[in-house]
C-alpha positions in Angstrom: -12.6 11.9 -4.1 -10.0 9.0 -5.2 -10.3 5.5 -6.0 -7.7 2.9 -5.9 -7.3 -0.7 -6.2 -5.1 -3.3 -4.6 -4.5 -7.1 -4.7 -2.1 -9.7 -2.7 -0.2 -12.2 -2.8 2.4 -14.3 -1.2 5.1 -16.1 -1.2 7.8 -17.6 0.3 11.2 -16.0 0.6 14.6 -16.1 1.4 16.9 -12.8 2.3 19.3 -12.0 4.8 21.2 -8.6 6.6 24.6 -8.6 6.0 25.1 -5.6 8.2 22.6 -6.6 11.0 23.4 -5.7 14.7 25.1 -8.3 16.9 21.7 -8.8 19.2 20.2 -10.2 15.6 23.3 -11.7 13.9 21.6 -14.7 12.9 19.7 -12.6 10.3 23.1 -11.9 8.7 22.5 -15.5 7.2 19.8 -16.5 5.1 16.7 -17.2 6.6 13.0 -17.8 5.6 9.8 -15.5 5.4 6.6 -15.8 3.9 6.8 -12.4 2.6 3.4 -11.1 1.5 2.8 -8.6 -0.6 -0.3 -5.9 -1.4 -0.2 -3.4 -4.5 -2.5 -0.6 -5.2 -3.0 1.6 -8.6 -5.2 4.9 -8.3 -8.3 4.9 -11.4 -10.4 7.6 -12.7 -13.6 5.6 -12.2 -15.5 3.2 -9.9 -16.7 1.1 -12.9 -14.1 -1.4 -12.4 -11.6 -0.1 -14.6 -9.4 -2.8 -13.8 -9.6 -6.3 -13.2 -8.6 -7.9 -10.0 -7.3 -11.1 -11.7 -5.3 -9.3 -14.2 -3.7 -6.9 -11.4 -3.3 -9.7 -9.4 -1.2 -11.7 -11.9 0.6 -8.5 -13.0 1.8 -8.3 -9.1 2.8 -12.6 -9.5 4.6 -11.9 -12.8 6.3 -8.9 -11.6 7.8 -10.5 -9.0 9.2 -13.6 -10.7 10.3 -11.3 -13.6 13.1 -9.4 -11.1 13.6 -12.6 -8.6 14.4 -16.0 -9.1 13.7 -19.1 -6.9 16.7 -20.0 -4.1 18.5 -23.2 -5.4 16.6 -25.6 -3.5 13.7 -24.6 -4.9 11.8 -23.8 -1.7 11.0 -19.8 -2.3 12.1 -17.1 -4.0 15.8 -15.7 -3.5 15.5 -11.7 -2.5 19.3 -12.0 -1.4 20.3 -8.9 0.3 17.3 -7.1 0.0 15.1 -5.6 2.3 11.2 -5.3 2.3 11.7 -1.7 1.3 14.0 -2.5 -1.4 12.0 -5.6 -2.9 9.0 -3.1 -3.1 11.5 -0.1 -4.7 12.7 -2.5 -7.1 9.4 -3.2 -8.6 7.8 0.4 -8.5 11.3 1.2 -10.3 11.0 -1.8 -12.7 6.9 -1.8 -13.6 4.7 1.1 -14.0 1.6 0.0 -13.0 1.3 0.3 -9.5 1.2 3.3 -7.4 2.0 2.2 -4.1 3.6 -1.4 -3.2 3.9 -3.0 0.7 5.7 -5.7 1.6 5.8 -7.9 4.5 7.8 -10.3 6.4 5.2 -12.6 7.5 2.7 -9.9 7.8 4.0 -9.1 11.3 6.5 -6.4 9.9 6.9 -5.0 6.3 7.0 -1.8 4.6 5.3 0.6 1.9 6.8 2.4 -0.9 5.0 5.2 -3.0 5.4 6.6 -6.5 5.8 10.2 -5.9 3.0 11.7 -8.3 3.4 15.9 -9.6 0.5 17.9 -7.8 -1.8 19.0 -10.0 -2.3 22.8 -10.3 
């Protein structure tokens, strides 16, 4: 048996597809999300051995830590990036988390998983 935990949060977002195809060309130019995110860490127990809050605002500070708000102030600037890169970037970044998904306006998103050895 396994236990993991996870925790959200969201956010609006700016990004945009340089290389998109012409039938969605208008996503070669920035345009908004509100990009939602949910980050899990496996644990050896099931006596809450971490907190919620304190994952929770690891996620929040992670985030702002690699990505800065666009210049009007109105979300967070992921440039060119991707869901799957945004979550690559912080599993490559921050060690805490085992597995992060993100979301363009929790219609569509991704998720992106630390590779762990197998245990023999």
């Amino acid at each position: 048996m396994s236990t993991e935990l996870w925790v959200t949060t969201d956010t609006p977002g700016f990004h945009s597809w340089s290389n998109a195809p012409s039938r969605t060309s208008f996503l070669r130019f920035p345009h908004r999300h509100m990009f939602k995110f949910k980050a899990g860490v496996r644990v050896d127990s099931n006596d809450r051995e971490l907190e919620f809050f304190d994952l929770q605002s690891l996620l929040v500070d992670q985030i702002l830590a690699l990505y800065e708000l666009n210049s009007e102030g109105l979300g967070i600037d992921f440039g060119l990036s991707s869901c799957e890169q945004i979550a690559q970037n912080l599993l490559d970044t921050f060690t805490t988390f085992d597995w992060i998904e993100v979301s363009e306006d929790g219609e569509s998103g991704s998720i992106v998983r630390v590779k762990h050895e197998e245990v023999k």
